[in-house]
C-alpha positions in Angstrom: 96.0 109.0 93.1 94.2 106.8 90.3 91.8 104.1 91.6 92.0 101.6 88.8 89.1 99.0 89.1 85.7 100.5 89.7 86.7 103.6 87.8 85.4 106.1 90.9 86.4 109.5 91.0 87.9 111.1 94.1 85.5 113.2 95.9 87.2 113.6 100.0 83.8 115.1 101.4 81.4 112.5 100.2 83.8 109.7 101.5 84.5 111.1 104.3 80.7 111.1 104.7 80.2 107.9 104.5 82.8 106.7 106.5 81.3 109.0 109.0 77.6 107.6 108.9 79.8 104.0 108.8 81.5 104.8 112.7 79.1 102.3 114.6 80.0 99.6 112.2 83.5 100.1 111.9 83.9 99.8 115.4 81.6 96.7 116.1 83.0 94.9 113.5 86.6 95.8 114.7 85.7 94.9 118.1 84.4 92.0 117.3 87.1 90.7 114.8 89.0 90.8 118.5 87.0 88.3 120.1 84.4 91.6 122.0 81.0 90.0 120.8 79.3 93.2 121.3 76.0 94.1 118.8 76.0 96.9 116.6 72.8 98.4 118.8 75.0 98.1 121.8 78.2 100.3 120.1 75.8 102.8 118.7 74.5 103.3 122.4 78.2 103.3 124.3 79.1 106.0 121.3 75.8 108.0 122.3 77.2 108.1 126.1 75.8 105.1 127.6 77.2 102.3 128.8 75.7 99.2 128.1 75.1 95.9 130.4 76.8 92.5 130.0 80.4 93.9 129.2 83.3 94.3 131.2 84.5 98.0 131.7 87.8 97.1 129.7 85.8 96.0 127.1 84.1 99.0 126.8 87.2 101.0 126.8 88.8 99.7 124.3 85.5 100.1 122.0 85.5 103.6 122.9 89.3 103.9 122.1 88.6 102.6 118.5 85.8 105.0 118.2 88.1 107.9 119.2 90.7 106.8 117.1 88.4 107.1 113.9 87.4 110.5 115.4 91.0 111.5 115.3 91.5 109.9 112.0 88.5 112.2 110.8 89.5 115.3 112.2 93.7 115.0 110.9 91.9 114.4 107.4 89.7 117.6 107.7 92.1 119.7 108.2 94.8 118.1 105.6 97.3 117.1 108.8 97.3 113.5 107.6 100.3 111.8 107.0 101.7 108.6 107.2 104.9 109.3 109.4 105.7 107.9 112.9 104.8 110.9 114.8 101.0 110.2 113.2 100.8 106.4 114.0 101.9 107.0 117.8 99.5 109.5 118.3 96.8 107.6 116.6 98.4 104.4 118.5 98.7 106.2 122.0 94.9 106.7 121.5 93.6 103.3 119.8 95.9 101.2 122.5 95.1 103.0 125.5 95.5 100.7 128.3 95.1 97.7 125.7 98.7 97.5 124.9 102.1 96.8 127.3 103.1 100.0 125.8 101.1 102.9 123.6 102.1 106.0 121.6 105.7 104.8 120.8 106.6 101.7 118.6 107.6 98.7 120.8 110.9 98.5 122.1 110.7 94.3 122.4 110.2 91.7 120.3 106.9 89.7 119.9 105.6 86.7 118.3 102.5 86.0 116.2 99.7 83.0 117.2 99.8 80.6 115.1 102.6 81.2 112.5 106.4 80.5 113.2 107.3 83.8 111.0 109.2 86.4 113.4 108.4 90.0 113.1 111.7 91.7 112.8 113.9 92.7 115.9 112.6 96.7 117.9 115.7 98.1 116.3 115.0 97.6 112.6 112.1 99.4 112.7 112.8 103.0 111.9 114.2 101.8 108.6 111.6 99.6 107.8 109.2 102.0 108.5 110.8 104.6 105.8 111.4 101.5 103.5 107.4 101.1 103.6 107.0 104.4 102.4 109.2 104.0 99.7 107.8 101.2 98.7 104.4 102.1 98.6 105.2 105.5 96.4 105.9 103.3 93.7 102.4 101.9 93.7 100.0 103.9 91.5 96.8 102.5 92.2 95.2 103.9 95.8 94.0 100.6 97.2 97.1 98.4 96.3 99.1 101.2 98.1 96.3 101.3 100.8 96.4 98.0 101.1 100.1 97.7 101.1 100.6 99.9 104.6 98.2 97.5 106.2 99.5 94.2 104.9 103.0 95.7 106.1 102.3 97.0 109.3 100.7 93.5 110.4 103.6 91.7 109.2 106.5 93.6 111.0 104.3 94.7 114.0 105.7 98.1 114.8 103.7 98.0 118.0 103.4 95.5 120.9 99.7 95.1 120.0 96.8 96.7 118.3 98.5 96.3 114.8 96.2 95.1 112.3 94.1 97.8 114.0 96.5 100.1 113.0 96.7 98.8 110.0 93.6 99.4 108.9 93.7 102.8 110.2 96.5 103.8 108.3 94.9 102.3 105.2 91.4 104.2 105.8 93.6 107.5 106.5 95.3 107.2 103.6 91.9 106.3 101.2 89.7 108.5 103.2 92.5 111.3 102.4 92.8 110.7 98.8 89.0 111.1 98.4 88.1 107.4 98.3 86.0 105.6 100.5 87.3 103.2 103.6 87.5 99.4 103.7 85.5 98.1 106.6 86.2 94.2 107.6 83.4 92.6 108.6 83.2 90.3 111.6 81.2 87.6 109.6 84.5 87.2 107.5 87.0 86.9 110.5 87.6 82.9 109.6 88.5 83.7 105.8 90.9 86.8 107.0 92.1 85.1 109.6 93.4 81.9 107.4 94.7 84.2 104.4 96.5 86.6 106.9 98.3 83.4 108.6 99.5 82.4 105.0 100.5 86.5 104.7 102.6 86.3 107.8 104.5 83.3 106.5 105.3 84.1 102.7 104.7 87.8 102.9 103.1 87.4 99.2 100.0 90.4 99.7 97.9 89.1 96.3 95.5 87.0 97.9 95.2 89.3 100.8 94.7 92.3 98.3 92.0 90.7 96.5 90.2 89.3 99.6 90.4 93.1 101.3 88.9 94.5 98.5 86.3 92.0 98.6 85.7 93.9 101.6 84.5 97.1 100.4 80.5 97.3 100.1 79.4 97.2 96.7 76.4 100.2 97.9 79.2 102.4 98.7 81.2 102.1 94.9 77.9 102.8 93.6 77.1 105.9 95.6 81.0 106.9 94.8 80.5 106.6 91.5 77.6 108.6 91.2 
């Protein structure tokens, strides 16, 4: 895969690395981008073992799930098993969603809705083939973070799960990065009002520019340059 803007080369272990040294950030920021205000001193301490005070036990759960999602994301990468099929997205799903979801590990059998847009994801039965038209979609994408990008703009948009989607998303996106040697996109919290208004606009006209160039925006400036070295 060619990354086409900063010019960095693919190198797996050192991203890898520093999405590694990144976990306690990537899972305060993704808690918190779901309304969990929890600090990043208090996820580095539940992630070390110890709960922490203030927080309900559900809470905590499902910061712990995201934590051993990213675990499993880490280890499938490792050991070249990562692929973007739907066997890999339940089992990342079945842990991520644990009890935070009506269902987990299996794309939704239902339809949902989505707050605050009057788009329809499509109906439980069109997903299989949407799911192989992503694919195909993205393999004509050259550049790794337009295609990156892509899975997570089109898993939120036709929610192949009950909940937990744009967390998926972004997994997906990471695995697929992370796997081609460049570094993940974290989202952080400070920027949920700016996500949250382009992603409604997404969700209506499905048009992924200004999403793209905002999700890139994302993607700390220290890390291109230690990529690039």
């Amino acid at each position: 895969m060619l990354e086409t803007r900063w010019n960095m080369k693919p190198h797996k272990a050192k991203a890898l690395m520093l999405a590694k040294r990144q976990l306690a950030e990537l899972v305060c920021d993704a808690v918190n981008l779901e309304g969990l205000p929890f600090t990043l001193p208090e996820i580095q301490t539940l992630l070390d073992g110890v709960t922490v005070g203030g927080h309900k036990i559900s809470d905590q759960n499902i910061a712990l799930n995201q934590a051993n999602a990213w675990r499993m994301l880490f280890s499938l990468i490792e050991e070249n098993r990562f692929e973007i099929t739907p066997e890999t997205l339940c089992a990342l799903h079945a842990v991520a969603a644990k009890d935070d979801a009506l269902e987990w590990g299996r794309f939704r059998s239902g339809g949902v809705t989505i707050a605050g847009t009057a788009y329809m994801p499509p109906k439980a039965s069109d997903l299989p083939y949407l799911f192989d038209c992503m694919i195909a979609e993205a393999s004509d994408i050259p550049d790794v973070y337009d295609r990156a990008i892509h899975y997570f703009l089109t898993m939120a948009r036709y929610q192949f799960f009950y909940d937990v989607n744009k967390r998926m998303g972004r997994f997906v996106m990471n695995g697929f990065l992370l796997a081609s040697g460049f570094p993940a996109i974290n989202l952080p919290a400070r920027r949920q009002l700016e996500f949250n208004r382009l992603m409604l606009s997404f969700y209506e006209d499905g048009v992924q520019k200004p999403m793209n160039i905002f999700m890139r925006s994302c993607l700390d400036e220290r890390i291109i340059t230690i990529m690039s070295e």
